[in-house]
KOLZAPA-717503 format. One line per field, with one value per residue (C-alpha): residue in three letters; x, y, z negated; residue number from 1. Coordinates in nm, 3 decimals. Each point is the difference from the previous one (the first is absolute). Layout:
<recs>
rest <- c(ALA;...)
x <- c(X;...)
y <- c(Y;...)
z <- c(Z;...)
nr <- c(NUM;...)
</recs>
This chain:
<recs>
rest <- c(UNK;UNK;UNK;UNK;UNK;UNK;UNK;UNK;UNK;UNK;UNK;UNK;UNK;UNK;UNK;UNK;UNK;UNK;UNK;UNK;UNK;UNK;UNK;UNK;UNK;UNK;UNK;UNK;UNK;UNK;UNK;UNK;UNK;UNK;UNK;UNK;UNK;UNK;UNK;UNK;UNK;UNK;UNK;UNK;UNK;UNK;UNK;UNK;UNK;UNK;UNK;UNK;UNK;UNK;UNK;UNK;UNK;UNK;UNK;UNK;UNK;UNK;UNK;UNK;UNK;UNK;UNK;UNK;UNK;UNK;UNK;UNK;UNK;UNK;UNK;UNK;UNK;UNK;UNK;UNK;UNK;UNK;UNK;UNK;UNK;UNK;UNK;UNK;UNK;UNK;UNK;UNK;UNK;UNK;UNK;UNK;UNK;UNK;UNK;UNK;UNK;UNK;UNK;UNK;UNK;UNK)
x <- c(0.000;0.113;0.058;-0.129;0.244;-0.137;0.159;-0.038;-0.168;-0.288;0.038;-0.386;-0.170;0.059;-0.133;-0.258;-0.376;0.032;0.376;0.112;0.165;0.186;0.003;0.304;-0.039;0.259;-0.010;0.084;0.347;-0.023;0.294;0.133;-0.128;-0.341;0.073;0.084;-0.300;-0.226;0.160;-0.031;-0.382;-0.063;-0.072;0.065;0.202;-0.164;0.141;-0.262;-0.319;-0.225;-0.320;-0.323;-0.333;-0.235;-0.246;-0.130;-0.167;-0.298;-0.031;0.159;-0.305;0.077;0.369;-0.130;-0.321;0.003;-0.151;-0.297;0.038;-0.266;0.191;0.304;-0.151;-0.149;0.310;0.215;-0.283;0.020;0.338;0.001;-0.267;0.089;0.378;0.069;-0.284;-0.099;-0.393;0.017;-0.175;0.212;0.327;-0.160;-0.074;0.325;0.217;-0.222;0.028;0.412;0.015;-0.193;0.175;0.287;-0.120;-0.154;-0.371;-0.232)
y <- c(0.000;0.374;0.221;0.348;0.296;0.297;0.348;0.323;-0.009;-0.237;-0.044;0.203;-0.260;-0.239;0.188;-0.017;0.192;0.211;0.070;-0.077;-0.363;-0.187;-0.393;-0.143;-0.346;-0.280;0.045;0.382;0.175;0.359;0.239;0.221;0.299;-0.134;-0.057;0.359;0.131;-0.205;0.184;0.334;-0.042;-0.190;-0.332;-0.297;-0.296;-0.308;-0.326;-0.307;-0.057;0.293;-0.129;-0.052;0.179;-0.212;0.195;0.289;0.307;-0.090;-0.300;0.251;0.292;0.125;0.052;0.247;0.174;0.156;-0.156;0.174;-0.025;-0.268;-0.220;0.039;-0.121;-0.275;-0.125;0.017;-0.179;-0.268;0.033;-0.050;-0.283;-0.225;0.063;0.014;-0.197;0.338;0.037;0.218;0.370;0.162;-0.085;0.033;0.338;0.070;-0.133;0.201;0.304;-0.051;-0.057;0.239;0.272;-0.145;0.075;0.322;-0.082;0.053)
z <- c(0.000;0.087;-0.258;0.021;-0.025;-0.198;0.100;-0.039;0.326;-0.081;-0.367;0.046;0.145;-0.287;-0.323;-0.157;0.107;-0.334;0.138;-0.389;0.035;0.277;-0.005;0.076;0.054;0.091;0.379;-0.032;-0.038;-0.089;0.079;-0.204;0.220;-0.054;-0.371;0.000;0.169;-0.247;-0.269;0.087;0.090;-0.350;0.157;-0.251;0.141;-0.107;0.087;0.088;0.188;-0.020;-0.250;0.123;-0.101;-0.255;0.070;0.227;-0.108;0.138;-0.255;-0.277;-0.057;-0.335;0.141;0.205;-0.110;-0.326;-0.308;-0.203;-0.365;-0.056;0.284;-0.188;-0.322;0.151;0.156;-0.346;-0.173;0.252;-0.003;-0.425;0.008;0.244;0.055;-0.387;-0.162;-0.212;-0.038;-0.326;0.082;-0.270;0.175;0.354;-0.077;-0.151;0.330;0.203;-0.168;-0.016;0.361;0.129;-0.254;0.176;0.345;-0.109;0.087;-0.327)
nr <- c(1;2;3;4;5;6;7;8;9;10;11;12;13;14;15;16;17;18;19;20;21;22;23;24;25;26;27;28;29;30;31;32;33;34;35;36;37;38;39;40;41;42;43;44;45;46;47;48;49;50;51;52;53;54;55;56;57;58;59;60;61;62;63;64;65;66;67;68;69;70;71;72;73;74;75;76;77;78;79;80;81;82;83;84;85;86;87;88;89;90;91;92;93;94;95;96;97;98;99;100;101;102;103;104;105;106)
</recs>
């Protein structure tokens, strides 16, 4: 198999769609011209197979519309009662009112 030459030239082509990371995988070899260009612009240099998506953000709604209060709640009492077996109101109320101190929603 070929290996791919990375330049300053076309270095471009093989970052990331946020332009933050470049995968360099085992079939690459990256210059140091390119490494240099990567630098400059802030691009971090990460070594393996570029990770796939679990999951897409049309699957993922609460990652991108806000949450009301009352949504919120719901979710951490979920969160408290099934995750972590806690069903007393007393300390439900309590974690809710921590995190959401913590978040800065009262």
């Amino acid at each position: 198999m070929a290996k791919i030459l990375l330049t300053k030239k076309n270095v471009n082509e093989h970052i990331s769609e946020d332009g933050k990371n470049i995968y360099i995988t085992n079939s690459m070899i990256i210059t140091p011209g390119a490494k240099d260009v990567l630098r400059n612009r802030g691009v971090m240099i990460i070594y393996g197979e570029k990770p796939e998506i679990e999951e897409s953000k049309e699957t993922c709604k609460e990652c991108v519309e806000p949450l009301d209060l009352e949504s919120l709640q719901n979710m951490i009492v979920k969160i408290l009662e099934k995750d972590f077996n806690i069903t007393d109101k007393a300390s439900i109320n309590e974690a809710c009112k921590l995190i959401l101190d913590k978040v800065n929603i009262k």
